[in-house]
C-alpha positions as CSV (number, residue, x, y, z in Angstrom):
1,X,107.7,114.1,80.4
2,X,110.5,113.9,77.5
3,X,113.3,116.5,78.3
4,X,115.6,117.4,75.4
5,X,119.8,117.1,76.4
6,X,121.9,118.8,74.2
7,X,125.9,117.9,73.6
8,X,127.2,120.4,71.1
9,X,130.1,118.7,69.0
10,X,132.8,121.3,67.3
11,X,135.6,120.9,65.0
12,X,138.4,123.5,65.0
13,X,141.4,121.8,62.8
14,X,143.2,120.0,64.3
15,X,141.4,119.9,67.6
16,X,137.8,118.3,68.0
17,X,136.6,119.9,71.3
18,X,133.0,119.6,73.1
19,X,131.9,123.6,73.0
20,X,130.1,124.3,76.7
21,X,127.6,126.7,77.1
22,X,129.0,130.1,78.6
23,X,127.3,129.2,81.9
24,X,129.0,125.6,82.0
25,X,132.5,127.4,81.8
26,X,133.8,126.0,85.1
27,X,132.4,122.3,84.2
28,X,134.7,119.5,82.8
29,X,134.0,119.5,78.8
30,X,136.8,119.9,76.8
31,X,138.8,117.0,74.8
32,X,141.8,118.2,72.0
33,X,142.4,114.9,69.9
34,X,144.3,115.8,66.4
35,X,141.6,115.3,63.8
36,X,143.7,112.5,62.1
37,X,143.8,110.1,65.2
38,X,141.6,107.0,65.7
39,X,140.5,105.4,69.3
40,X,138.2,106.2,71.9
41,X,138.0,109.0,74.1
42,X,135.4,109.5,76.9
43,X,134.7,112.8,78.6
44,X,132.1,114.2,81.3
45,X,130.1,116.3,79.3
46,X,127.9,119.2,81.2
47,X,123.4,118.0,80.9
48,X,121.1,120.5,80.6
49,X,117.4,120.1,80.9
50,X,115.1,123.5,79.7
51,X,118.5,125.3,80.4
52,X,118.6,124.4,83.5
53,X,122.2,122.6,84.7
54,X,121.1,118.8,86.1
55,X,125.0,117.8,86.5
56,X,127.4,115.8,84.0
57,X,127.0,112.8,82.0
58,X,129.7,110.4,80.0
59,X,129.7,111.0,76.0
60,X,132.2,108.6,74.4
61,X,134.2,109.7,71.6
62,X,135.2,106.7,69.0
63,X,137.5,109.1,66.6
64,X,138.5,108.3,63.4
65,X,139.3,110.8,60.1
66,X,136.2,113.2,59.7
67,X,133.8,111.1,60.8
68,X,133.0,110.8,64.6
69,X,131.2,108.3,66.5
70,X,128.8,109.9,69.3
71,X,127.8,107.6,72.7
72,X,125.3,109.3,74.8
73,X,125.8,107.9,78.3
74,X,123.2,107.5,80.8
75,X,121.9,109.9,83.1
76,X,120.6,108.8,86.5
77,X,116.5,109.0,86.7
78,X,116.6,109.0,82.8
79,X,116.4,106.6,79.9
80,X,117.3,107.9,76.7
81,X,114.5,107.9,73.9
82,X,116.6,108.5,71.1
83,X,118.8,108.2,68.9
84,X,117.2,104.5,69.9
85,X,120.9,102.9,70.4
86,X,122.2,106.2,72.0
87,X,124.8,106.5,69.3
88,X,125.2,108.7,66.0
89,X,127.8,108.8,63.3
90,X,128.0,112.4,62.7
91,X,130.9,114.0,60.2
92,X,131.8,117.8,60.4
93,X,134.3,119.7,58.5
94,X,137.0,122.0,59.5
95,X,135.9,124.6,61.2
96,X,132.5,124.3,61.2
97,X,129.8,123.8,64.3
98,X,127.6,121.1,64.8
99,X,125.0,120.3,67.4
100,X,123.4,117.0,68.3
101,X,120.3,116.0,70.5
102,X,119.7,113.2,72.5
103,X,115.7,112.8,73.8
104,X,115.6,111.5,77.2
105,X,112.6,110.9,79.5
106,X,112.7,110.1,83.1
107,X,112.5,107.1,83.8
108,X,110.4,106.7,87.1
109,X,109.4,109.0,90.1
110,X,111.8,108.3,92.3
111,X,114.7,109.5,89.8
112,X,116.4,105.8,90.2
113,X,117.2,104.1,86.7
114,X,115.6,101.8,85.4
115,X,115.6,98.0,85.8
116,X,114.8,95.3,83.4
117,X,114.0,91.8,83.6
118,X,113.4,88.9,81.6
119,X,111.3,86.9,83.8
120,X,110.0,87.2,87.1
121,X,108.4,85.6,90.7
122,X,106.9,85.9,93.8
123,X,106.7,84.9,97.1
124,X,105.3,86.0,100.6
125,X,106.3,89.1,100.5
126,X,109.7,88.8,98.1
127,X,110.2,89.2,94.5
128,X,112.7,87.7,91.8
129,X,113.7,88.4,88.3
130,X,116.0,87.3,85.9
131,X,117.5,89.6,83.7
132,X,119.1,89.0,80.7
133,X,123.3,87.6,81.0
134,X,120.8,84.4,83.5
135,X,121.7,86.6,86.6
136,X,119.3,86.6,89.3
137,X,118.1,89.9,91.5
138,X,115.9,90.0,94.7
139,X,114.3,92.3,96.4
140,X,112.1,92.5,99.8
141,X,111.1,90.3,102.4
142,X,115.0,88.0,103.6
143,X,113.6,86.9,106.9
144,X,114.9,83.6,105.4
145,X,117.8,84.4,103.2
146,X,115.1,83.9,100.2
147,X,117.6,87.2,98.5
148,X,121.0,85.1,98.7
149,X,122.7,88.5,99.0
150,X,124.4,86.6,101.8
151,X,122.4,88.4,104.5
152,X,118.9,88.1,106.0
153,X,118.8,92.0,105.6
154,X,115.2,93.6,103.9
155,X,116.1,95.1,100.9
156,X,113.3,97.7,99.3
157,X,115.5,97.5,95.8
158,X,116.9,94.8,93.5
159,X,119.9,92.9,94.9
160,X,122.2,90.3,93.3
161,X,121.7,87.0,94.4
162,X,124.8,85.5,95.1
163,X,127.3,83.1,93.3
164,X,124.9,81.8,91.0
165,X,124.8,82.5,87.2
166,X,124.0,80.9,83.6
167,X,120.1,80.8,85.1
168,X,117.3,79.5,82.5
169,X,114.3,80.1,85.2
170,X,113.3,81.0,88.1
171,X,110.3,80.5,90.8
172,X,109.2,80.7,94.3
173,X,107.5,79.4,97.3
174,X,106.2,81.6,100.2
175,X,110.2,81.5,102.3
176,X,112.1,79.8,99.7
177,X,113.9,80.7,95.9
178,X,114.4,78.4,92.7
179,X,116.5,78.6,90.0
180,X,116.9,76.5,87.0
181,X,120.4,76.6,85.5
182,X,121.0,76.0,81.8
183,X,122.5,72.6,82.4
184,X,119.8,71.2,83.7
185,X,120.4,71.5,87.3
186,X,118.1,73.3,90.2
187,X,119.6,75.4,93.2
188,X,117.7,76.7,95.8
189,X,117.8,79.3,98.8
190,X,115.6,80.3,102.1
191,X,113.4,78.6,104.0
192,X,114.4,75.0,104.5
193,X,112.1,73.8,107.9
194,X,110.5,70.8,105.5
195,X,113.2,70.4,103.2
196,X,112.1,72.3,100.6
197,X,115.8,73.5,99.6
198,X,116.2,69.9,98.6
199,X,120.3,69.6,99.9
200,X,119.6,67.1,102.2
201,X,119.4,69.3,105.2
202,X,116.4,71.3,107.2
203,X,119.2,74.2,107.2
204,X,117.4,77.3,105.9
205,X,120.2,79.4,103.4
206,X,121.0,82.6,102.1
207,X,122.8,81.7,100.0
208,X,122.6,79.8,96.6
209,X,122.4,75.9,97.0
210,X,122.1,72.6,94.9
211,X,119.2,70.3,94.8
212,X,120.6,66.8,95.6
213,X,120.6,64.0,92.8
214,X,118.6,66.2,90.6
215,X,119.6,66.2,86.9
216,X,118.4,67.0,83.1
217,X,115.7,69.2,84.5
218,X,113.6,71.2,82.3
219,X,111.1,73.6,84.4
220,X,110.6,74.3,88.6
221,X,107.7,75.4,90.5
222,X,107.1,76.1,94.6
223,X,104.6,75.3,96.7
224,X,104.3,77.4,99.7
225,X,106.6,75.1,101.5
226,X,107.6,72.2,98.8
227,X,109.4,72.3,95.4
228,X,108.9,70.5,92.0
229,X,111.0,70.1,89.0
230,X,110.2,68.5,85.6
231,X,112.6,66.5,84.2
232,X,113.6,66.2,80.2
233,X,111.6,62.2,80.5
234,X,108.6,63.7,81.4
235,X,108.5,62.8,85.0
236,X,108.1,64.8,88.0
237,X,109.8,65.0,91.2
238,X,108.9,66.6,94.6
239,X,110.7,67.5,98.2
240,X,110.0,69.9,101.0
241,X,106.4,69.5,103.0
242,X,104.6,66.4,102.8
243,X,101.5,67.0,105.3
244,X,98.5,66.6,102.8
245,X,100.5,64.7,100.5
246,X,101.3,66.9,98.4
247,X,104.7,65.2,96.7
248,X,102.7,62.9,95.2
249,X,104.7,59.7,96.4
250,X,101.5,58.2,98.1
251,X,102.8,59.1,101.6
252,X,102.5,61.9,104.2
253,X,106.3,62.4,105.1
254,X,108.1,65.4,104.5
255,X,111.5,64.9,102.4
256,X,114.6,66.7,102.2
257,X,115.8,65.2,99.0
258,X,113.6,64.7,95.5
259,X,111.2,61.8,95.5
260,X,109.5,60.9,92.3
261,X,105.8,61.7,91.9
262,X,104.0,58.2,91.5
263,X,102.3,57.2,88.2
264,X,102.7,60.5,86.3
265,X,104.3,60.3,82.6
266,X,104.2,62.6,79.8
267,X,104.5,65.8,82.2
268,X,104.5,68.9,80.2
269,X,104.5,71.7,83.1
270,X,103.8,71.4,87.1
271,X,102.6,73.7,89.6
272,X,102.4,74.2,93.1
273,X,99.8,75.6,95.8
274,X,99.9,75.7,99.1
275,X,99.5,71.9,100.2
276,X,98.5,70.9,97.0
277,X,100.7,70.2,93.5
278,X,99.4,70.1,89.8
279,X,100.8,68.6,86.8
280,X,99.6,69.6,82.7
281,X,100.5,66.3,80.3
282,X,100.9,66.2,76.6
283,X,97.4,65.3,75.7
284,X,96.0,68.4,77.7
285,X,95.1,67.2,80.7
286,X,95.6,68.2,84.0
287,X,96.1,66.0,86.8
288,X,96.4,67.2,90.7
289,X,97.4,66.0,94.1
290,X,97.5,67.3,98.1
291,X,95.3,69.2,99.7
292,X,91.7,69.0,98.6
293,X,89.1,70.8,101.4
294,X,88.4,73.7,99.0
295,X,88.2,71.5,95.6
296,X,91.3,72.8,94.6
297,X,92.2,69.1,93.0
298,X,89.6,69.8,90.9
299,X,87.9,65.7,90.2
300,X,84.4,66.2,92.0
301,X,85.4,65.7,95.5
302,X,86.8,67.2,98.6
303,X,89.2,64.7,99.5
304,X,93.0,64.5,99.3
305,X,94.8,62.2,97.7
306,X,98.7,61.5,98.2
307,X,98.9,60.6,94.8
308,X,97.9,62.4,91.6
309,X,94.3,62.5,90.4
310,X,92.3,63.8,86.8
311,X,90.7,67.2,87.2
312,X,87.5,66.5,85.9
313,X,86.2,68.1,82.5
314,X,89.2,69.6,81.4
315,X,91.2,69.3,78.1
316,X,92.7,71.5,75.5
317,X,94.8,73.0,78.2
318,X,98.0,75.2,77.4
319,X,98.9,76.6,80.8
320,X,98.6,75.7,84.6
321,X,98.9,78.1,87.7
322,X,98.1,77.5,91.5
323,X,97.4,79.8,93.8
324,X,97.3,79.3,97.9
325,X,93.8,77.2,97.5
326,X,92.7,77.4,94.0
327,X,94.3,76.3,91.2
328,X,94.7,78.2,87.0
329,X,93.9,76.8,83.8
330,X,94.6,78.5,80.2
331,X,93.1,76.6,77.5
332,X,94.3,76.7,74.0
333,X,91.2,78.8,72.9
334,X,91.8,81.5,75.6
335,X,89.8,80.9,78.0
336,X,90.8,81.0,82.0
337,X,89.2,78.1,84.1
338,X,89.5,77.9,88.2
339,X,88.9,75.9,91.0
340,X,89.0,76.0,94.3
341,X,88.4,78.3,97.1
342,X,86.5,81.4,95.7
343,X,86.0,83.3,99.4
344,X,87.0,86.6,98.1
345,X,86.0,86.2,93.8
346,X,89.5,84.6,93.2
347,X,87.6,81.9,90.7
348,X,86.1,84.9,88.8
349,X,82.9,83.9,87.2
350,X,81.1,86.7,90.3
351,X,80.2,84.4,92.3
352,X,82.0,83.5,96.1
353,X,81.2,80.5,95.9
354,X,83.6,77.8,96.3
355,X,84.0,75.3,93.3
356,X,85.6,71.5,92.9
357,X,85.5,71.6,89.4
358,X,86.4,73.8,86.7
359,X,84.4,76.6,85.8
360,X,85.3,79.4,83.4
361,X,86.5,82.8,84.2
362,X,83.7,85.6,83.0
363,X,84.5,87.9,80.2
364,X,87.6,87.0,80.0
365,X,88.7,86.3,76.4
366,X,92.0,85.9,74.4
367,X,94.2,85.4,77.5
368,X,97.7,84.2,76.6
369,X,99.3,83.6,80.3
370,X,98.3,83.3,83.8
371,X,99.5,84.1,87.0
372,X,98.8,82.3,90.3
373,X,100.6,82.2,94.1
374,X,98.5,84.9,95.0
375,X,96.4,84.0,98.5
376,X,93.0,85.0,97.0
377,X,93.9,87.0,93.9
378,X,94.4,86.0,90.2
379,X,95.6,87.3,87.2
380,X,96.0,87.0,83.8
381,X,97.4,88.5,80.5
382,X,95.4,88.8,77.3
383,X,96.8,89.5,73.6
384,X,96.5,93.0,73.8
385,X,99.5,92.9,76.1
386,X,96.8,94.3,79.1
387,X,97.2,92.8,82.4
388,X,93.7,91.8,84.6
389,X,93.1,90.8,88.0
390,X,90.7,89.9,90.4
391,X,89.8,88.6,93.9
392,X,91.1,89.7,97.1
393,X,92.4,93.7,97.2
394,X,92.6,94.4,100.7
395,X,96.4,95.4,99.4
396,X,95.6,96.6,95.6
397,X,96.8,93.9,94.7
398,X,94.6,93.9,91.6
399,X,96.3,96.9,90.6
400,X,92.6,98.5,89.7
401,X,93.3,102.0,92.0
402,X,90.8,100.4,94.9
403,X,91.1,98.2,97.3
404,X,87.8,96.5,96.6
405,X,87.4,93.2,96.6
406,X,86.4,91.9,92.5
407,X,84.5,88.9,91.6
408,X,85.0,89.3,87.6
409,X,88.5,90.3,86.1
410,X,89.4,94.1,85.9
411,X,92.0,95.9,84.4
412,X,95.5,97.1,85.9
413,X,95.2,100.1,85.9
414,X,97.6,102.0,83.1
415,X,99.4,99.2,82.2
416,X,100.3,98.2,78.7
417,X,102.6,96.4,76.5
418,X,102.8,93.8,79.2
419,X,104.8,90.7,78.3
420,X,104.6,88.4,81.6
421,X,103.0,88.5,85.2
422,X,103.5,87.1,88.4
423,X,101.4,86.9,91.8
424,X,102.6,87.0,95.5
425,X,100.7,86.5,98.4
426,X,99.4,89.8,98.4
427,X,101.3,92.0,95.7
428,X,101.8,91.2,91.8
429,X,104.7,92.3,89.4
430,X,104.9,92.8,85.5
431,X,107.2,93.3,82.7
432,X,106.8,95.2,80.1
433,X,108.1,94.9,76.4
434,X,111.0,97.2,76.9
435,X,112.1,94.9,79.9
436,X,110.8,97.6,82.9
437,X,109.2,95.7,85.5
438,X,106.2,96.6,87.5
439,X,104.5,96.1,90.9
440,X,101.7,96.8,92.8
441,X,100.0,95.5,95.9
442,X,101.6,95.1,99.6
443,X,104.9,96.7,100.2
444,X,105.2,96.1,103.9
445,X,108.4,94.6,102.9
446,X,109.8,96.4,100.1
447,X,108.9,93.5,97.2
448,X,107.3,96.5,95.2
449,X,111.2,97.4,95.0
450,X,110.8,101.4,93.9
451,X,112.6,101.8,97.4
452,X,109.9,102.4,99.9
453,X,107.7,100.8,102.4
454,X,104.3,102.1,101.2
455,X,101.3,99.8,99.1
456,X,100.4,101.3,95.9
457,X,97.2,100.1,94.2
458,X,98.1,101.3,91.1
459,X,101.6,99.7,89.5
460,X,104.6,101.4,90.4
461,X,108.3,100.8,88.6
462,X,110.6,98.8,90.3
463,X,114.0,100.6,90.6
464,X,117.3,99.6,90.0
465,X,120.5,99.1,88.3
């Protein structure tokens, strides 16, 4: 609900002075500047919502002859509505009274302020975002140090990760954090039993760390237990967990350092499941490589292969997303394709049935992004800016108000102007187009990050700073 604020501005020659409301005669208020001065002032000015006193807010004063320069400052649990940059130029004579109004509506149900993002991730049962200045903020599951706040220490609400800034990207595996910094080079944090942190140790890390011999980098992805990078020459590398071969260097052995994916040129974006990688190239195709029992390699079989192989049928593709054993396509016409395991609807053409090629998402029209990592849930963003979902909901992860199981895509529920989406294992987070992020799903572990404990099948704000 919008609740006006008023700050009443008077001018008495020569003293400007903030006029309080008999009731506010005790609160802090009043600021005598001579009329004639220029600079900035800043006072605590008394906040009233439906005449009721809510406390004191910070109204900056830039003075200069006749005309004044009004700040409105922020008020926790609220976010002002207007004026739209929180400032007005207002001029008053000598004398003479003048009132101005700030709109502001609260900002979630918790009464924390909001926080904003720029992109987003998720693992296990952790959540990232970057926000905009490339500083990075956690929140969640830290079993592993996967927050780099320097502690392993659960947090329910956004934390900075530490020493680490000028960020381009970010991702995640199930334990583990990536960041992509604007030169070019990758740092990781968290879970490091396989490697995956890519320094050249098995030494997990809460704290920020860099990738070893890894350079001109141009996008990241997580498996659940390996990493990938794309490099500016279109090749990809891979380190971490090695079991189904899943690096795609033609071998089963885990490495703690970046190995070069065999045979694969032209790489346009990469992906990464649970022991299975994929890889989009410049003519449209998608190639894969790992892990194959469910089909989630996508040629026609059910075998693995250590190095990468064609998913069979598909071309014209713009986008690529795994989840734990099925594996995202968007094609440039806007249609979803999935493969893969499909034991709880996660392919989405309402069947359960398990597929090792492609087949096409039903209904599902005009999608502009994709979201995968999610055990046995999917999701997607169409150009309406609505988010949908489907497969596994034990959690509400699909964000639909149940926590039935769906076969076809359905719509989060109340969620608009969405801008980007991101599964975890069993929760999913949004942004919107005024930077507010959104989660719903599990919250055993805080990754919802509105400062409790408790699911929500329905998205709920994420609080913060």
């Amino acid at each position: 609900m919008k609740k006006r604020i008023l700050f009443f501005l008077l001018l008495l020659s020569p003293f400007f002075t903030l006029a309080l409301p008999r009731e506010a005669a005790a609160a802090k208020g009043t600021l005598a500047v001579v009329t004639q001065d220029s600079g900035k002032k800043q006072i605590d000015a008394p906040i009233y919502v439906d005449g009721v006193l809510k406390g004191t807010g910070k109204v900056t004063l830039s003075l200069a002859p006749k005309t004044y320069l009004v700040k409105f400052g922020e008020m926790t649990g609220y976010a002002i509505v207007s004026p739209r940059s929180g400032k007005k130029s207002v001029q008053v004579k000598s004398g003479k009274k003048t009132s101005l109004k700030a709109t502001y509506k609260k900002s979630s149900s918790t009464g924390a302020s909001s926080f904003t993002a720029t992109k987003i991730a998720a693992g296990w049962a952790h959540t990232i975002a970057l926000r905009s200045g490339g500083a990075v903020w956690a929140w969640g599951d830290n079993s592993y140090g996967q927050l780099a706040d320097g502690t392993n220490t659960n947090r329910k609400t956004p934390v900075q990760v530490s020493g680490i800034t000028s960020v381009s990207a970010i991702e995640s595996g199930v334990y583990h954090t990536i960041a992509l910094r604007s030169g070019g080079a990758v740092w990781t944090w968290g879970d490091n039993s396989y490697g995956q942190l890519g320094d050249g140790t098995n030494t997990s890390r809460n704290i920020p760390v860099q990738v070893n011999g890894l350079a001109n980098v141009t996008a990241i992805a997580g498996g659940d237990y390996h990493t990938i990078a794309l490099r500016n020459d279109g090749t990809a590398w891979a380190w971490g967990n090695n079991l189904s071969g899943q690096l795609g260097d033609g071998t089963s052995t885990n490495s703690n350092t970046p190995v070069q994916v065999s045979g694969l040129t032209n790489v346009t974006a990469i992906a990464g499941g649970d022991f299975h990688t994929i890889a989009l190239r410049n003519d449209g195709t998608v190639w894969a490589w790992g892990n194959n029992s469910y089909g989630q390699l996508g040629d026609g079989t059910n075998v693995s292969s250590a190095t990468p192989v064609q998913v069979s049928g598909l071309t014209n593709v713009s986008a690529i997303e795994c989840g734990v054993f099925h594996t995202i396509a968007l094609k440039n016409d806007g249609t979803v394709w999935v493969w893969g395991a499909n034991d709880h609807g996660q392919i989405g053409n309402g069947t359960n049935t398990s597929s090792n090629i492609p087949v096409q998402v039903s209904g599902l029209m005009n999608a502009t992004a994709i979201a995968g990592r999610g055990y046995y849930h999917t999701a997607a963003l169409k150009n309406d800016g609505t988010a949908w979902a489907w497969g596994y909901n034990a959690h509400g992860q699909l964000g639909d108000g149940t926590t039935t199981d769906r076969n076809t895509p359905v719509q989060v529920s109340g969620l608009t102007n969405v801008t980007a989406i991101a599964c975890g294992t069993y929760h999913a987070i949004a942004l919107k187009k005024d930077g507010t992020a959104w989660a719903w799903g599990y919250n055993g572990y805080g990754q919802l990050g509105n400062g409790t404990i408790t699911n929500s099948n329905v998205p709920v704000q994420v609080n913060g700073r």
